[in-house]
One Martini backbone bead per residue (centre of mass of N, CA, C, O) as a GRO file, in nm:
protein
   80
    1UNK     BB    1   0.096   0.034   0.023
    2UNK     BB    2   0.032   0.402  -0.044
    3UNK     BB    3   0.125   0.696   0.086
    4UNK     BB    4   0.027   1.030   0.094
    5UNK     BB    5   0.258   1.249   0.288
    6UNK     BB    6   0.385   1.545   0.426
    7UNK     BB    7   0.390   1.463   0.698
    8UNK     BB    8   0.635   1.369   0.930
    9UNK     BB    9   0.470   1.215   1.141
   10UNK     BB   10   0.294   1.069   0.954
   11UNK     BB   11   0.524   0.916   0.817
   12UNK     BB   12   0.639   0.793   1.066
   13UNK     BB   13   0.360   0.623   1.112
   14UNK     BB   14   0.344   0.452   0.826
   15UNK     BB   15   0.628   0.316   0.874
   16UNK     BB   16   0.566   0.189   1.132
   17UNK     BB   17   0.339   0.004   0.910
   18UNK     BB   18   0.472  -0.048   0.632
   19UNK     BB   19   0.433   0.213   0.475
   20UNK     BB   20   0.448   0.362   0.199
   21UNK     BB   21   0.591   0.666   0.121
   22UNK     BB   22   0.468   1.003  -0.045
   23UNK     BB   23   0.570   1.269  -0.107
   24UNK     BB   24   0.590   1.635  -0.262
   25UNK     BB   25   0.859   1.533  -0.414
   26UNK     BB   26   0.711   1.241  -0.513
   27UNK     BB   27   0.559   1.370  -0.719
   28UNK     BB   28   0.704   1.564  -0.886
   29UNK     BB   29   0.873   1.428  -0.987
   30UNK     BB   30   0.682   1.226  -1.152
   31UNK     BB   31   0.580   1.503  -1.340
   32UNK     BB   32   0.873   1.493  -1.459
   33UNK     BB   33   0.881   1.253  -1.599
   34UNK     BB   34   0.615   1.269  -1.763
   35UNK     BB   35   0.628   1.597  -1.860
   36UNK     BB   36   0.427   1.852  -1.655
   37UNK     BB   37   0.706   2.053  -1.768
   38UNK     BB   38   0.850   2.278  -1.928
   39UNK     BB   39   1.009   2.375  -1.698
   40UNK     BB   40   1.171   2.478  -1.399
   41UNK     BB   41   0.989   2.706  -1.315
   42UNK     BB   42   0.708   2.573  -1.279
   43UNK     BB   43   0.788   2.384  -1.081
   44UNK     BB   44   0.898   2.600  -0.863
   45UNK     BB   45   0.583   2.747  -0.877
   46UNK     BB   46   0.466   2.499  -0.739
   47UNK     BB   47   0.608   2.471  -0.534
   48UNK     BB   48   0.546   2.735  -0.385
   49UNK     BB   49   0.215   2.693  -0.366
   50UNK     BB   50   0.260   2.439  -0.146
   51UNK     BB   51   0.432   2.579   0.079
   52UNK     BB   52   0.220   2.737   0.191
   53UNK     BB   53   0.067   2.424   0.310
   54UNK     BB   54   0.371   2.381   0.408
   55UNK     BB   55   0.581   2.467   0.662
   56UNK     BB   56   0.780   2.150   0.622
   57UNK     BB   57   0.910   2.252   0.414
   58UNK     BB   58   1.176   2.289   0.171
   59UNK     BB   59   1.348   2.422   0.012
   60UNK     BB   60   1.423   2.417  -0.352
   61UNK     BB   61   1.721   2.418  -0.311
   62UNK     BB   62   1.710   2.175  -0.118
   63UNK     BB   63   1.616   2.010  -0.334
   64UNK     BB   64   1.562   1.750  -0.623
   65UNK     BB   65   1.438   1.889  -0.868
   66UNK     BB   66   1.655   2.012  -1.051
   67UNK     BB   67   1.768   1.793  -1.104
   68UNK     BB   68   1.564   1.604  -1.237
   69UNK     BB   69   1.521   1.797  -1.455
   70UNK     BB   70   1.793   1.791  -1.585
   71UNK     BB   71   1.754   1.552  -1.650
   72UNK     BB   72   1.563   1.496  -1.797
   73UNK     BB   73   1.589   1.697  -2.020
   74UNK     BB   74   1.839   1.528  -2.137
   75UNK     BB   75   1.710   1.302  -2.203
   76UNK     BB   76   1.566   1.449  -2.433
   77UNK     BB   77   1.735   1.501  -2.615
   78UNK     BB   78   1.907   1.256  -2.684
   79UNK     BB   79   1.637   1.141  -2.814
   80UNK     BB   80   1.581   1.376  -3.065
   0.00000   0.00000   0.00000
């Protein structure tokens, strides 16, 4: 079972009942990966008005968002 939590608490107490947990940096991830971002500024600018709603999020700069599109961009080019 996945379950997606945003909360560090909720995390941990998931964790301790052996549910897989899905943070909103990995479900942006996933967003990456699908194509669902034209730019990095878009993810920037999403992740931005989620931060707005979880006080525990860290900074863009702290994540690995810029990176993982990076590299998506990269194998797309590759690609065409």
């Amino acid at each position: 079972m996945l379950v997606a939590i945003d909360d560090q608490g909720g995390q941990a107490l998931a964790a301790d009942r052996d549910l897989e947990v899905m943070t909103v940096e990995d479900v942006l991830v996933m967003a990456i990966e699908f194509g669902h971002f034209s730019t990095e500024g878009d993810v920037k600018n999403v992740y931005g008005k989620l931060r707005k709603f979880g006080d525990g999020l860290p900074s863009y700069a702290q994540t690995s968002l810029a990176i993982c599109y990076k590299d998506w961009r990269g194998r797309q080019s590759e690609e065409s």
